[in-house]
KESEDREN-780536 format. One record per atom (N, C-alpha, C, O): residue in one letter; x, y, z. Coordinates in steps of 0.2 Angstrom, whole numbers, plus 5000, padded with zeros to 4 digits. Last residue first. Layout:
REM residues N
aXYZ
...
END
This chain:
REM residues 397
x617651745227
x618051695224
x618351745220
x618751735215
x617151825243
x616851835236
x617651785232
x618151775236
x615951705257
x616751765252
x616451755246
x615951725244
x615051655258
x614951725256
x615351765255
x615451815254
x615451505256
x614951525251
x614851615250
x614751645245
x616351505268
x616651495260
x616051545257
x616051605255
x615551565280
x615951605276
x616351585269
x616551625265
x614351445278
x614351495277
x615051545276
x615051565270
x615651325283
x615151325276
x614951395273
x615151415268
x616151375295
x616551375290
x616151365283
x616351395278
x614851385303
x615151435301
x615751425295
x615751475290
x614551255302
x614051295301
x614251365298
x613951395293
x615451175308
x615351155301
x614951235297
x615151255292
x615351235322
x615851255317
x615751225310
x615951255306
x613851215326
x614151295325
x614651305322
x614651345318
x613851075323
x613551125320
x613651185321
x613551215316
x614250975332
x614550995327
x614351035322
x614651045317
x614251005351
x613750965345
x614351005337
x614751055338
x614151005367
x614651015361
x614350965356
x614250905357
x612950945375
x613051015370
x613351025368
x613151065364
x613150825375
x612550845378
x612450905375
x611850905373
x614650795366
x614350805373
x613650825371
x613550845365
x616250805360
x615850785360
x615250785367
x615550765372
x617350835370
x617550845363
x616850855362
x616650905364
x617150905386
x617050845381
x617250875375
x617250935375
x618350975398
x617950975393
x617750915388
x618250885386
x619750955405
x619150905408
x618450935404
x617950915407
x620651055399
x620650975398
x620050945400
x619850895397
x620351185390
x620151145396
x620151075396
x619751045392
x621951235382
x621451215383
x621151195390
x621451185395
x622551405384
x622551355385
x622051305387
x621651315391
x622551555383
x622251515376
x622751425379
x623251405375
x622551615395
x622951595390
x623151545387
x623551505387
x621051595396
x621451675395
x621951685392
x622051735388
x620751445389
x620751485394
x620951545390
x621051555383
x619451385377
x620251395379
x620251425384
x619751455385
x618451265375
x618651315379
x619251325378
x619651275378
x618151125368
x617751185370
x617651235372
x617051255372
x619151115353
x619151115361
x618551145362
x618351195359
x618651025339
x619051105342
x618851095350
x618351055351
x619350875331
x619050945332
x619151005336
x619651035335
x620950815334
x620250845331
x619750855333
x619750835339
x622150805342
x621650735342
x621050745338
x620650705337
x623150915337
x623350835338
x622950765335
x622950725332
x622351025333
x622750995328
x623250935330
x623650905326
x621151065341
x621551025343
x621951005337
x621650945335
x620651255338
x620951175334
x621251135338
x621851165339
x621151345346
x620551315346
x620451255343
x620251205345
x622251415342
x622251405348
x621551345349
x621651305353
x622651455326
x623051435333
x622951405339
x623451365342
x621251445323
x621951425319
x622451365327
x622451315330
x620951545329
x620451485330
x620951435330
x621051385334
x621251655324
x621451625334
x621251565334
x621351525339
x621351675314
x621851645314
x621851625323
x622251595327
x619851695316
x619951625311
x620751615312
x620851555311
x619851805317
x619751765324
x619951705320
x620251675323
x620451885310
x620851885316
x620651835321
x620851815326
x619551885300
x620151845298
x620551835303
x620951795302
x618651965306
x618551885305
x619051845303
x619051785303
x619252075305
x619052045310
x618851965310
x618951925314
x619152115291
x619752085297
x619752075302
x620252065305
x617752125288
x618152055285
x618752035289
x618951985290
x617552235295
x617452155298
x617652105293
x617852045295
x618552325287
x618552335293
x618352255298
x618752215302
x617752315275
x618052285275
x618452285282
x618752225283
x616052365271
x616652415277
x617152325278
x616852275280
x614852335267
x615452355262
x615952355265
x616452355262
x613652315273
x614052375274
x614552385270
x614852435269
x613252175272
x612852225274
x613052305273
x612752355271
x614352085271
x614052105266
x613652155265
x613552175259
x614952125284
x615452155277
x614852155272
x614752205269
x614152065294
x614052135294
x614552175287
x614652235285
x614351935288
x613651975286
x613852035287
x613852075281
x615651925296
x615551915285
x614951935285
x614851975280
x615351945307
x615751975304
x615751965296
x615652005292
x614651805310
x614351885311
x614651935308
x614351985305
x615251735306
x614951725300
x614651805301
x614451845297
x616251735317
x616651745309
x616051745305
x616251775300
x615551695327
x615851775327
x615951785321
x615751835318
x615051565327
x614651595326
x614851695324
x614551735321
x616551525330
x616151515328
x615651565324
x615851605320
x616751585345
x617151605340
x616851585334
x616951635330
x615651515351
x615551575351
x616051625345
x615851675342
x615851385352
x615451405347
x615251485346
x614751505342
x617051375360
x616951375353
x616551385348
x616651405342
x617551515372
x617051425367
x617151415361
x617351455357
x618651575381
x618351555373
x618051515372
x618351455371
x618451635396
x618451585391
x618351595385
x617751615384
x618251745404
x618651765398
x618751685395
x619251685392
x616651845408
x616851785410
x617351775403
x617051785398
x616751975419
x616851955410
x616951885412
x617251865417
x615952065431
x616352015430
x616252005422
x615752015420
x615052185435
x615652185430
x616052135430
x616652155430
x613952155443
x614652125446
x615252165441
x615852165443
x612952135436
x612852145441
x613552175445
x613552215450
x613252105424
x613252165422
x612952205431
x612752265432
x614451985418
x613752005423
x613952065423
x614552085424
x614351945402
x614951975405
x614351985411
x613851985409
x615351815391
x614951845395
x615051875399
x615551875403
x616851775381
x616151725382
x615351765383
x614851755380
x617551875370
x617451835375
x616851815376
x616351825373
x618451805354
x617751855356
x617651855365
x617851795366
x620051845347
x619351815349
x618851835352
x618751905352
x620851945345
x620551945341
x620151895342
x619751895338
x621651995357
x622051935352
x621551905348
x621651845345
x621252065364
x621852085360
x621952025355
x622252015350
x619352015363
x620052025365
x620552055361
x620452065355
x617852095360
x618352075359
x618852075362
x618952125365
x616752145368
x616852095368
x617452055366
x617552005368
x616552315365
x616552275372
x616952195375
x617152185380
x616752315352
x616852365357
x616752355363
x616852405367
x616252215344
x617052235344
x617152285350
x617652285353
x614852245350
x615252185353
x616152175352
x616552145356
x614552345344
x614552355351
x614852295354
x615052285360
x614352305331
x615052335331
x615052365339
x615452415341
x613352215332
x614352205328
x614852255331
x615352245334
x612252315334
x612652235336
x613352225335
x613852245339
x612252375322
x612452395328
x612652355334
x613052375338
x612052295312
x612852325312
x613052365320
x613552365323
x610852245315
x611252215316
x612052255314
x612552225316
x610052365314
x610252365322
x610452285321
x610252245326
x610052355299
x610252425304
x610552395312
x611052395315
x609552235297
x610352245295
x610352325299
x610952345301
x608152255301
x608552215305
x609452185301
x609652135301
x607652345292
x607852345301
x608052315303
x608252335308
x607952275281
x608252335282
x608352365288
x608852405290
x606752175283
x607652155283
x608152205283
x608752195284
x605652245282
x606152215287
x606652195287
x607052215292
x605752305269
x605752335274
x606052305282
x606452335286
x605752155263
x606252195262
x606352255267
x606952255269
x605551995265
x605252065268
x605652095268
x606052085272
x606051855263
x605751925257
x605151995260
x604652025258
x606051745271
x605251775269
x605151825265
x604651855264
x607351775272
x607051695269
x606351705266
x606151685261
x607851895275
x607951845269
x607351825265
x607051835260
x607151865291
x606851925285
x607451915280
x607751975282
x608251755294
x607551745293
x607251795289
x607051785284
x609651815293
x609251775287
x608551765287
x608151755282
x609251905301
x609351945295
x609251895289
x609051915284
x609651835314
x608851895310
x609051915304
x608951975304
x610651775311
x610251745311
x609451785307
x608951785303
x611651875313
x611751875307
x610951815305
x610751825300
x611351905327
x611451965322
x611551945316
x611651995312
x611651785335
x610851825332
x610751885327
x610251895323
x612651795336
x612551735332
x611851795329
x611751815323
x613051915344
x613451915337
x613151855332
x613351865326
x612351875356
x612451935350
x612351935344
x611951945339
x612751735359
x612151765355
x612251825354
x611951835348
x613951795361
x614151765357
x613351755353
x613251765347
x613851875373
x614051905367
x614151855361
x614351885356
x612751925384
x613051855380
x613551875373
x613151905369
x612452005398
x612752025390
x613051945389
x613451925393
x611452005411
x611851965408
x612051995402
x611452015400
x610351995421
x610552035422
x611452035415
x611952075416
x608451995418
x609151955417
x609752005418
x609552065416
x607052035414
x607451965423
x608051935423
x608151885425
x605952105409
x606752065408
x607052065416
x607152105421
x604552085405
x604652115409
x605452095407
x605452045403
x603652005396
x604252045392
x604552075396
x605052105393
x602451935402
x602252015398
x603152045397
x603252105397
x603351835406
x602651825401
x602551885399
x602551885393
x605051895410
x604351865411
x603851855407
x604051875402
x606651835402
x605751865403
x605151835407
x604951785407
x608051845399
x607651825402
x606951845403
x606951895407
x609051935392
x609051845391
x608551825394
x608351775391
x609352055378
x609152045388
x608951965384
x608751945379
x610652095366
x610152025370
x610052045375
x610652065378
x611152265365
x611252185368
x610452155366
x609952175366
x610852385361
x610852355357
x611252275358
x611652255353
x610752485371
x611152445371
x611352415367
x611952405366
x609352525370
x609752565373
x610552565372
x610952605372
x608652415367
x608552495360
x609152545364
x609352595361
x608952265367
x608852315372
x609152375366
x609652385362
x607952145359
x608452165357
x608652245364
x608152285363
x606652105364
x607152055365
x607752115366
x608152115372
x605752195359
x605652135367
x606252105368
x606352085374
x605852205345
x605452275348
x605552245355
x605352295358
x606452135338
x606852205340
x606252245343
x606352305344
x606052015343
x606652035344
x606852115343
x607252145346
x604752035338
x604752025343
x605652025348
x605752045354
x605152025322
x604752105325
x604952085335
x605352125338
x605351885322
x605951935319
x605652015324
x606052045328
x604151845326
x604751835328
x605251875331
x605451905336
x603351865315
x603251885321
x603751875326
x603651905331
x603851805304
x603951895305
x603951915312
x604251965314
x603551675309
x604351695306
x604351785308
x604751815312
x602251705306
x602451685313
x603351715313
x603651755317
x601951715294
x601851755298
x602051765304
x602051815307
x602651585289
x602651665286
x602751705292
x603251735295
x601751485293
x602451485296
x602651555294
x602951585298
x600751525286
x600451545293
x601151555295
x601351615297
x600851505275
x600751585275
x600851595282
x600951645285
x602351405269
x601551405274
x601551485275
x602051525275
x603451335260
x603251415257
x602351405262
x601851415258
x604551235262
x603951225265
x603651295265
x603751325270
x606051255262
x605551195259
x604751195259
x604451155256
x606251395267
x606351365262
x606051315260
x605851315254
x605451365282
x604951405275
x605451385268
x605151355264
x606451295290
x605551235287
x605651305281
x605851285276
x607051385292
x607351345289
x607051295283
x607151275278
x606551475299
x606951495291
x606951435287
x606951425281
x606351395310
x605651415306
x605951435299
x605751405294
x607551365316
x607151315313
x606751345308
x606651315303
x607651515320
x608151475313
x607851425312
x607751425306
x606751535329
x606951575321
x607251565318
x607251585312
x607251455339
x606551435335
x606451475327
x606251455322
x608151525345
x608151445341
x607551405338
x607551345336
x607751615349
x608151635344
x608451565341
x608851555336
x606851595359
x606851625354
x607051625348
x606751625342
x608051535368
x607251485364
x607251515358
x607451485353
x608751645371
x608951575367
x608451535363
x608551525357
x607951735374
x607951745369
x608251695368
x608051675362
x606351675385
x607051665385
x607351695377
x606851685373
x604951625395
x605151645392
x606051655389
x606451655394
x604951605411
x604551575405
x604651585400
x604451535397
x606251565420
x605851625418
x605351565411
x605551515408
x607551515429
x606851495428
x606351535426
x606051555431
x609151545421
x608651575426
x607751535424
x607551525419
x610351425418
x609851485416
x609351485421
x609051435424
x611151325422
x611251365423
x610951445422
x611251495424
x610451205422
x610551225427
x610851285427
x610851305433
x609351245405
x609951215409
x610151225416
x609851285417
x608051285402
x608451245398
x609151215400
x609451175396
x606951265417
x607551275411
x607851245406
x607851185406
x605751275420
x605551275414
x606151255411
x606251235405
x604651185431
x605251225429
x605551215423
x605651155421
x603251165429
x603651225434
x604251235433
x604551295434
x602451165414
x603051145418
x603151195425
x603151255426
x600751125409
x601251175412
x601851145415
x601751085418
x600750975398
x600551005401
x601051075404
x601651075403
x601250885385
x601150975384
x600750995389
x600351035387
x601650785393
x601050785390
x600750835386
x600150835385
x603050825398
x602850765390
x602150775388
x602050765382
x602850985401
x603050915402
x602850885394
x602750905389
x603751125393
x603051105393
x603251025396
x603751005394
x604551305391
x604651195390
x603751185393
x603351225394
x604651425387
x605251395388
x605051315388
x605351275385
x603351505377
x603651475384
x604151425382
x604151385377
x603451625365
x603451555364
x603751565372
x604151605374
x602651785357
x603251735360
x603051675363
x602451665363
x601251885366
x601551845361
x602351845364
x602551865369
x600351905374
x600751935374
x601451925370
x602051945371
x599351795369
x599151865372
x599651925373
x599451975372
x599751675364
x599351735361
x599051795363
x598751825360
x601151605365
x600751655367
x600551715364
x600851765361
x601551455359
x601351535359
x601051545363
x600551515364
x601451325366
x601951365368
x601951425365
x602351465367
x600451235358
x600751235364
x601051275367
x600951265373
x600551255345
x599751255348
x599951275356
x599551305359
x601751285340
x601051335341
x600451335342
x599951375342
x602251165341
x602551215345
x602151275346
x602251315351
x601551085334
x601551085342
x601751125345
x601551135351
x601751135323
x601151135326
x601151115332
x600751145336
x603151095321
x602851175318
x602351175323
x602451205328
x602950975320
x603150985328
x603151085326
x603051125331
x602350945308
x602150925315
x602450965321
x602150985325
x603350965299
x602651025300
x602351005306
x602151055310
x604150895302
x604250955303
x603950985305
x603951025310
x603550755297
x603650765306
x604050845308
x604150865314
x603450785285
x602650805292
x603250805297
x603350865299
x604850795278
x604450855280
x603850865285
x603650925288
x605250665284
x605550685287
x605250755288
x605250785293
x604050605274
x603850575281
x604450625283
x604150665287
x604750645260
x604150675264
x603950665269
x603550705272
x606150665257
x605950605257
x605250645262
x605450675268
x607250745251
x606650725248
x606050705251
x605450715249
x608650745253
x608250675253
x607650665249
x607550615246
x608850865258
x609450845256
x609150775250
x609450755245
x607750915264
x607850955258
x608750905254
x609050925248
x607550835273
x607050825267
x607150865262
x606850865257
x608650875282
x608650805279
x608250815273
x608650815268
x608451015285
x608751005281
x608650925278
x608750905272
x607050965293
x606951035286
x607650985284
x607550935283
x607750905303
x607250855298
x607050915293
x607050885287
x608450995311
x608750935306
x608450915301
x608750895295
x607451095314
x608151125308
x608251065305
x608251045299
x606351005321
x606351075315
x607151045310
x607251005306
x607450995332
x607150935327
x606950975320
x607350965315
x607551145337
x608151065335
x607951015330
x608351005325
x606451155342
x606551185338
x607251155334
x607351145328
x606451065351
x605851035348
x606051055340
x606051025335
x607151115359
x607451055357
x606851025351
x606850965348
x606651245363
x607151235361
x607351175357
x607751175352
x605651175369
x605451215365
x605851225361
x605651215355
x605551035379
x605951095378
x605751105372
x605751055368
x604250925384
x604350945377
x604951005380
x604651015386
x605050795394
x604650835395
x604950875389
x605550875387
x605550665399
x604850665392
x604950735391
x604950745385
x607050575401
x606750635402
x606150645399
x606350645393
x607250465399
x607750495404
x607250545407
x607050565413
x606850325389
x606850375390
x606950395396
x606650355400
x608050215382
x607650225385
x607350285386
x607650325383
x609450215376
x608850205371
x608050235375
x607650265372
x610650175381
x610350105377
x609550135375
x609150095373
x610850285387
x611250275383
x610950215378
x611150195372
x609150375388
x609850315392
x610250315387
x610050335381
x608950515382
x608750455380
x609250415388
x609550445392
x607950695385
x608450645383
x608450565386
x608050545390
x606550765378
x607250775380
x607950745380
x608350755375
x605550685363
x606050695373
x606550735371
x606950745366
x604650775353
x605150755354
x605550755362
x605650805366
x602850735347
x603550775349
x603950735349
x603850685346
x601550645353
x602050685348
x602350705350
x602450705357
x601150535363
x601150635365
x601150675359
x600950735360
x601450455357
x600750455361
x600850505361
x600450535357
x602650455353
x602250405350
x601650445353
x601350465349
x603950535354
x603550525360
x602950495355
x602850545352
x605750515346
x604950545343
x604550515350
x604750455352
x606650445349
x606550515352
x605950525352
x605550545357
x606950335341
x606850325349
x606750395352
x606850405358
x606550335329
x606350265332
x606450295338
x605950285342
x606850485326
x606050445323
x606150395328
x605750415333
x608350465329
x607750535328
x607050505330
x606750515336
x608750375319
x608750365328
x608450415332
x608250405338
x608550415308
x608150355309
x608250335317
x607850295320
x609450535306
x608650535306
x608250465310
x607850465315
x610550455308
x610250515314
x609450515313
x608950505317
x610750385297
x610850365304
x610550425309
x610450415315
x610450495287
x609950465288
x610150395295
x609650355296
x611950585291
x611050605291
x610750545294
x610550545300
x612750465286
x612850465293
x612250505295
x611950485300
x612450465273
x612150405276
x612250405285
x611950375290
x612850585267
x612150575269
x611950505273
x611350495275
x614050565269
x613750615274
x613050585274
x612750565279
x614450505257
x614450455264
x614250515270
x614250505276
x613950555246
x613650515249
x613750505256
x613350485260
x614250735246
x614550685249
x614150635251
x613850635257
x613850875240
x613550815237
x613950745241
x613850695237
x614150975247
x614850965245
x614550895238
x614950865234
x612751035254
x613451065252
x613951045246
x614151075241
x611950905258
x611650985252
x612351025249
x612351035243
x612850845265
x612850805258
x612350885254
x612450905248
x612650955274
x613550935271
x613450905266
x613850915261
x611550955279
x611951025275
x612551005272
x612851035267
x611550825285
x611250825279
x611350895278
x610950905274
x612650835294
x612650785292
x612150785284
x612350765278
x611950935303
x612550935301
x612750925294
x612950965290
x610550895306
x610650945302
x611350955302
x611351015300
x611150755314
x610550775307
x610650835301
x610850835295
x611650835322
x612050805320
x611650775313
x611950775307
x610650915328
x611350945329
x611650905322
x611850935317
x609950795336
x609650835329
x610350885324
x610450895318
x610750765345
x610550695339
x610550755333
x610850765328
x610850855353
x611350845350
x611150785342
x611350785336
x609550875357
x609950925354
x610650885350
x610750895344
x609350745364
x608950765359
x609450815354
x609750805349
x610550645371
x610250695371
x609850725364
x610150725359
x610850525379
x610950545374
x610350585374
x609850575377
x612150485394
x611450485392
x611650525384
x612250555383
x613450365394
x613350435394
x612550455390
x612350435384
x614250255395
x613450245398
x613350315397
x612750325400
x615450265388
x614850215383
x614350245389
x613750245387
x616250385380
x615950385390
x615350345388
x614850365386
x617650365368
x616950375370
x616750355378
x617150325382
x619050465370
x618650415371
x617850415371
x617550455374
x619550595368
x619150565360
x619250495361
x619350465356
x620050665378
x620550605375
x620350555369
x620550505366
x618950705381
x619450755381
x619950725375
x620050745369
x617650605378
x618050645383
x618650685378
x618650695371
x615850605369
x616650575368
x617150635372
x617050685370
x614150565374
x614850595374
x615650565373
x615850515375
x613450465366
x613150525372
x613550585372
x613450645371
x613350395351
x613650405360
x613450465361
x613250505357
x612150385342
x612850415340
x612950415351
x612550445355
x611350255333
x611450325335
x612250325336
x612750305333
x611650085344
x611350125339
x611450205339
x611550225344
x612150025353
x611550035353
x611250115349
x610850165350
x613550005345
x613149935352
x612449965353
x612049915352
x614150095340
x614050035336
x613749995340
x613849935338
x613650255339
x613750205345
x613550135342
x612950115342
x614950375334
x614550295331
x614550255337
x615050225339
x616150455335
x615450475339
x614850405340
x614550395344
x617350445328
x617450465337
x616750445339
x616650435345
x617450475316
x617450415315
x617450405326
x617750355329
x616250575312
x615950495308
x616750445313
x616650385314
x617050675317
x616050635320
x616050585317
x615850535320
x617950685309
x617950675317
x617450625317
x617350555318
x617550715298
x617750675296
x617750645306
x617550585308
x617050855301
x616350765300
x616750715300
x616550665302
x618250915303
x617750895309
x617250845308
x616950815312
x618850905290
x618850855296
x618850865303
x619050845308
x618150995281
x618150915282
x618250885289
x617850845292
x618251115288
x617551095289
x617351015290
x616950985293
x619951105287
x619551125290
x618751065292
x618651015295
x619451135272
x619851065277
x619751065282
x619351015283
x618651265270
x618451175269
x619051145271
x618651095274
x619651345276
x618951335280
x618651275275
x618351235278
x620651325267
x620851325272
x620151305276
x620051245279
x620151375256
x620151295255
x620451285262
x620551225263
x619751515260
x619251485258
x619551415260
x619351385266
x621051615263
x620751555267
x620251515265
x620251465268
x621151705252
x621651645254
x621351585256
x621351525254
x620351815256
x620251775249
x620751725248
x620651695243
x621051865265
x620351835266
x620351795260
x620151735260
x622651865267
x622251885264
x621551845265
x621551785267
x623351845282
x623151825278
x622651845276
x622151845279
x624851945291
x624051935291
x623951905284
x624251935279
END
């Protein structure tokens, strides 16, 4: 076993050559931006639609990495996202942001996702904190505003799942065919909480303030189940839960996510509840979620006791930073080795160390899924940049 205080230069090479990947596999040198998807064999699928999420995914990438390391040539693949961002996503007449593009630019989809609006947030907050440049902070504050005029709810508070192009009602709200049609969701949820952290760094709003708290309080009083101390995933409008599912990677993502928002706004009380019933998180997912082989598994129905035993990537991901909070939160070096256990599964089994970057699946036995995209609609480069950046910074040197 590898001392933790070993791996830091490991988790930058690492880090490097996943951007190094995206800058040289993802570049739609024919219409601009970045391809839709690159296959298994780190071809590009040139008609592949282009997706919002992923564009922004790659913004806030792209500009944390020149915040990080000061690397010009990151910031020029940023300000290529920004600018594909702005020219063909941004909805001109409606404001916001589409869903998703044709691969030459067009639009596929108008309709606002809440989730994806909250996407745009994180990238354009980090560009302007990388840049400066204040047209990327409105279009921040902007869609702050849309997202609160449009999709709070002021009666029983929290944010609806999607809205059409025009922010009129949607009937179907999901965010993928495979999520339940409810109005509500902690995914959204808890994709809107990181964007919001993210704007208040740069952008100190009393209102974004207040709303950040109201959030953070919304998870542990609606969200977080007090019996279980899992995510319930689905809601009706009045909090009602319509889901029968344990996610364990949002667990563990969320568990260290609430903790930066009550950070970020210097609520010490809060952040003190929400570092309690995130150790309790942690340590119900070592005890349910982990395998012998020190990764995380994916999900479990709780109708059926089926586990679904694939590894994602970003769920491994997301595992190691949750473990480095719960060490800094508790002292208990117990999660430092756990997180060294999954960094060496990742090591092993989740790096394509032939073609680069990380697979987006291993099986059971840590075999990958060949017919997964490297790059995709949803494989985006931000959970692993993400987590490898944050555990260098929160080891101790």
């Amino acid at each position: 076993m590898k001392n933790y205080l070993n791996i830091k230069q490991e988790l930058l090479a690492e880090y490097k050559n996943i951007l190094d990947y995206w800058m040289k596999y993802t570049l739609d040198t024919e219409f601009e931006g970045f391809i839709g998807e690159v296959n298994h064999s780190n071809s590009q699928v040139k008609d592949s639609d282009k997706g919002v999420v992923l564009n922004s995914r790659i913004l806030w990438t792209f500009a944390s990495a020149y915040n990080f390391l000061k690397d010009e040539e990151y910031l020029v693949i940023a300000k290529r996202a920004y600018e594909y961002l702005i020219k063909y996503f941004w909805d001109k007449k409606y404001e916001g942001v589409y869903w998703n593009l044709t691969y030459d630019g067009q639009v596929l989809d108008g309709r606002k996702q809440i989730y994806a609006q909250g996407f745009a947030i994180y990238g354009l907050s980090e560009y302007y904190k990388a840049t400066n440049n204040k047209e990327a902070l409105c279009y921040s504050i902007k869609l702050f505003q849309l997202i609160e005029n449009y999709s709070f709810d002021e009666e029983n508070g929290g944010y609806l799942e999607a809205l059409a192009r025009n922010w009129e009602p949607l009937e179907d709200m999901r965010l993928s065919l495979k999520d339940d049609n409810e109005p509500k969701s902690m995914n959204t949820h808890l994709h809107i909480i990181e964007p919001y952290a993210n704007l208040y760094k740069v952008w100190k709003d009393p209102i974004l303030k207040r709303q950040i708290k109201g959030l953070i309080e919304t998870f542990l009083d609606k969200i977080i189940d007090s019996k279980t101390s899992h995510f319930n995933l689905f809601f009706d409008m009045d909090w009602s839960v319509k889901s029968n599912l344990i996610s364990y990677g949002h667990d563990i993502e969320g568990a260290w996510l609430l903790c930066e928002a009550a950070e970020v706004i210097g609520d010490e009380e809060l952040l003190k509840r929400v570092e309690e019933i995130a150790i309790k998180m942690i340590d119900v997912t070592i005890e349910e979620g982990l395998a012998t082989d020190g990764s995380l598994l994916y999900e479990k129905d709780l109708s059926t006791n089926k586990v679904e035993t694939d590894r994602h990537w970003w769920v491994q991901a997301e595992a190691m930073v949750g473990f480095v909070n719960a060490w800094q939160i508790s002292k208990n070096n117990l999660y430092l080795d756990k997180m060294v256990d999954i960094w060496n599964f990742i090591e092993e089994k989740q790096i394509d160390n032939d073609g680069g970057e990380w697979f987006l699946r291993v099986d059971n036995q840590g075999e990958p899924v060949k017919f997964d995209e490297k790059a995709g609609f949803w494989k985006c480069p931000y959970h692993n940049t993400r987590a490898l950046m944050e555990v260098y910074n929160r080891l101790v040197n």
